[in-house]
C-alpha positions in Angstrom: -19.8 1.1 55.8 -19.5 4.0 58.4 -16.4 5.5 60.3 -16.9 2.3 63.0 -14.8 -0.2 61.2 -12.0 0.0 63.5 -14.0 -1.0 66.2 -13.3 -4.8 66.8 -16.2 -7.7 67.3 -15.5 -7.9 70.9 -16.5 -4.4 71.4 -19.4 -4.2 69.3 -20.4 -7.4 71.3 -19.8 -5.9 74.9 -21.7 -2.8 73.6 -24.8 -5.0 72.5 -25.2 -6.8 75.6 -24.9 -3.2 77.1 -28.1 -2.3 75.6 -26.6 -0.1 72.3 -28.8 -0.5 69.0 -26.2 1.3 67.0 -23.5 -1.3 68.0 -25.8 -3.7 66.9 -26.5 -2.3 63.6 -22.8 -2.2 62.7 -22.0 -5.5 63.5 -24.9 -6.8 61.5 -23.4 -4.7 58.4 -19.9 -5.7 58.9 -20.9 -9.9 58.7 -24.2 -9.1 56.7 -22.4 -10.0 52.8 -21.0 -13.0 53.9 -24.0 -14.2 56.0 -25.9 -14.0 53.0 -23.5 -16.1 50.3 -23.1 -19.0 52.9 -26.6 -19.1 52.9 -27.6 -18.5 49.2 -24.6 -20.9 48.8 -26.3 -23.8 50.8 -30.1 -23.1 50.1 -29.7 -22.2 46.3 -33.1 -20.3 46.2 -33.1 -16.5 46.3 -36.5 -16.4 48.0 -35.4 -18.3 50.7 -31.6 -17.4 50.8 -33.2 -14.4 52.6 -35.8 -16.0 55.2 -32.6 -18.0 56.4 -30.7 -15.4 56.8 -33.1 -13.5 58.6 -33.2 -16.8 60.9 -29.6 -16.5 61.0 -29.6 -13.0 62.4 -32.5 -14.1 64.6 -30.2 -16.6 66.3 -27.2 -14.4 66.4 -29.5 -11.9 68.7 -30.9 -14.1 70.6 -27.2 -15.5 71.5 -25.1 -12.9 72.6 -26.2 -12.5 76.0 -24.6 -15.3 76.6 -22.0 -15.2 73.5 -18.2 -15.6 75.4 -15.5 -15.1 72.9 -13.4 -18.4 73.4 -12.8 -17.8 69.5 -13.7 -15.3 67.3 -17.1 -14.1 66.3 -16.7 -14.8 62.6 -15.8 -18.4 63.0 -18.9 -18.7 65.3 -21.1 -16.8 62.9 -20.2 -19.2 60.5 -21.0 -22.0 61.9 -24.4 -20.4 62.7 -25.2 -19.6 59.8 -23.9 -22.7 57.7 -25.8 -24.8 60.4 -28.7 -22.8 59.9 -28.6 -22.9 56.1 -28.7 -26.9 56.3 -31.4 -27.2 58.8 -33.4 -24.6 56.5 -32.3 -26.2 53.1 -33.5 -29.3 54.6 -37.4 -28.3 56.2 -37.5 -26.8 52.9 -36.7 -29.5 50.8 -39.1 -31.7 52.8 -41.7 -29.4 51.7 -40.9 -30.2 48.4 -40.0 -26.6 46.9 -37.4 -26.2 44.3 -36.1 -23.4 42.6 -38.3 -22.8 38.8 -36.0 -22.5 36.7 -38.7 -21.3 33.9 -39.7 -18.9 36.3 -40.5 -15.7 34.4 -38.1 -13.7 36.8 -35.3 -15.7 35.6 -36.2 -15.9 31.9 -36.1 -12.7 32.1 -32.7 -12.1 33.7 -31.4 -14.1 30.6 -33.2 -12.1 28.1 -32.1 -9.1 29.1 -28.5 -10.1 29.1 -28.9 -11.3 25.8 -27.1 -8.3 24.5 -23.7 -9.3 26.4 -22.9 -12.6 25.1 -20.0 -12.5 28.0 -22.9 -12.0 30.9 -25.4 -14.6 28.9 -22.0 -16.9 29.0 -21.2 -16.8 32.7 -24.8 -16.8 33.6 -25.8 -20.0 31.7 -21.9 -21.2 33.3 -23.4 -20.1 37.1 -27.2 -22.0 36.2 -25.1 -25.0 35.4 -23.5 -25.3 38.2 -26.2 -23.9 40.7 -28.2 -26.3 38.8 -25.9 -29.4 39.6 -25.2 -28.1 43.1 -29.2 -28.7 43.6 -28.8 -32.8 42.9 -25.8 -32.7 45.7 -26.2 -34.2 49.0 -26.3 -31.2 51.5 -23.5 -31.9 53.7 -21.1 -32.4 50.1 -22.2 -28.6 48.8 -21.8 -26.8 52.5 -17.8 -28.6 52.9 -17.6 -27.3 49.4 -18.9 -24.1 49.7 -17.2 -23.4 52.7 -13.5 -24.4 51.8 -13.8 -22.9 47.7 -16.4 -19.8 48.2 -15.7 -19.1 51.6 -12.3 -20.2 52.1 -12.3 -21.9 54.9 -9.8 -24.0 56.5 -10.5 -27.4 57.0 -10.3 -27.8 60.8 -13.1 -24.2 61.0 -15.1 -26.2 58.3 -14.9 -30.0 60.3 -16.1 -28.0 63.6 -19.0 -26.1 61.7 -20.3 -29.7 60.3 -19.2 -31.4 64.0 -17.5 -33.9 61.9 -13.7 -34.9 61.1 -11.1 -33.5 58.7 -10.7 -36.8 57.0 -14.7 -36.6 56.2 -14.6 -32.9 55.3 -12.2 -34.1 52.8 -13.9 -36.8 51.6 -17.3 -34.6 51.3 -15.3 -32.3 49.3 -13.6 -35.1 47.2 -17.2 -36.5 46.1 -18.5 -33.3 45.9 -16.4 -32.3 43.0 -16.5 -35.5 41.6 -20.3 -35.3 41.1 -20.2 -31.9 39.8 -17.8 -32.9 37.2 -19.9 -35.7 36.3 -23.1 -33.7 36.1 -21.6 -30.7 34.1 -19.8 -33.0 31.7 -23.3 -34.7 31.2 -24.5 -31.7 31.1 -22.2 -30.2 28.2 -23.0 -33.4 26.6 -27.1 -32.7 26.2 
């Protein structure tokens, strides 16, 4: 990152809507990693992890002329992107695409790792659960990718799915409930 990490959201934000490119750059680069794994997270296809988050970015833009800081901009780029994950996870899905999991890209990822027994190990461990992640209801994965990958608190998360704590809970709940049930039957093949 450059020598502009000091400089708060806010400003970057009263800078953009002033017209400055550079502030616009660094604000993309400060939230750009985490923009990115909430959408892979959600979407679960590397090919289309980055045509959401270019929507995401899209949106962002497009929003801060009017963007008021009644909280902060990482909790409302959250949401965005989260939002816009789901609503792009879902057109897609209705297309009918899935990730190829014999896709020579990834065989090759695994052959080439086969070396490291370690990598092969946490790879085939990542697959698995990416894998059962996939046969997840969309709303379980985001509440669980937000509060375990992301962190969240529950109240952010409720607001970002424009539902209750006591659902965010429960999403969570069967969410890790089906997982366990997929990788044990998975373990057991």
């Amino acid at each position: 990152m450059n020598g502009n990490d000091w400089i708060s959201d806010k400003a970057l934000i009263d800078a953009i809507q002033q017209g400055d490119r550079d502030a616009a750059a660094c604000l993309y680069h400060r939230h750009i990693d985490r923009v990115h794994r909430i959408c892979h997270r959600i979407v679960l296809d590397p090919s289309q992890t980055l045509d959401c988050v270019q929507e995401v970015w899209l949106k962002v833009f497009r929003s801060l002329g009017r963007f008021r800081c009644q909280r902060s901009f990482a909790a409302w780029l959250n949401a965005v992107a989260a939002n816009t994950a789901i609503d792009h996870y879902r057109r897609w899905k209705r297309h009918g695409s899935r990730v190829d999991l014999d896709d020579p890209e990834v065989e090759s990822l695994t052959t080439d790792e086969r070396a490291d027994g370690l990598q092969l190990d946490d790879r085939v461990v990542r697959q698995r659960i990416q894998e059962a992640l996939e046969e997840i209801s969309v709303s379980q994965r985001t509440a669980f990718v937000l509060r375990y990958y992301e962190e969240m608190p529950l109240p952010q998360i409720a607001e970002i799915l424009g539902c209750r704590e006591g659902t965010v809970r429960t999403h969570i709940r069967r969410c890790l409930l089906a997982l366990r049930a997929r990788l044990m039957a998975k373990l057991n093949q």
